[in-house]
N, C-alpha and C positions, 0 to 999 in steps of 0.2 A: 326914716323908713329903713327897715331891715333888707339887707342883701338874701336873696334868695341862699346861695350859700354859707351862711350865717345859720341859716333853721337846718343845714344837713349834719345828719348823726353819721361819725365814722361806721363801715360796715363793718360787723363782728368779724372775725375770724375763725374760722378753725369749725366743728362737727354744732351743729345749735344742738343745745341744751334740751335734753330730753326726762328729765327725772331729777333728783335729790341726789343722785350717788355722789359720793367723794374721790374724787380723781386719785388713783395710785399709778405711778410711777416703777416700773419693773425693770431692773437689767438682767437682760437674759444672755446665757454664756452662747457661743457661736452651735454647738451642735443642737441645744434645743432651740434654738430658732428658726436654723435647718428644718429641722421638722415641724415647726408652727408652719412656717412657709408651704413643705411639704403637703401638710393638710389641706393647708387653706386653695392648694392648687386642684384638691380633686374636689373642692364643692364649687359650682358653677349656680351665678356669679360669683367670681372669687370674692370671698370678704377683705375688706383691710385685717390688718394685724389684729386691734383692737378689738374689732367684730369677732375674729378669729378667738381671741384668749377669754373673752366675755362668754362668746357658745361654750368652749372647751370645760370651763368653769361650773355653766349651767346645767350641762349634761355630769360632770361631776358630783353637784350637787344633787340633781335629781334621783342618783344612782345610792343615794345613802339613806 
């Protein structure tokens, strides 16, 4: 007979998967971060960073 904890799956971590996209990886210099931050403090709820540079992106993109 099997242990009950034997059938548990470690839990994921980190944001669940929401799409296809390919994770990118950015280092950003201290002053533009400054101002991601900046941003991200006058929209309520604040986003995380993430949330943050994925809008900033989309609205960039929309704009062209």
């Amino acid at each position: 007979m099997t242990d009950a904890t034997e059938k548990m799956q470690p839990q994921k971590r980190g944001r669940p998967a929401i799409g296809k996209g390919t994770p990118v990886q950015v280092r950003l210099q201290p002053d533009l971060l400054a101002w991601v931050d900046a941003e991200r403090a006058k929209v309520k709820p604040e986003p995380t960073r993430p949330e943050m540079i994925r809008h900033i992106l989309e609205k960039v993109k929309g704009q062209k």
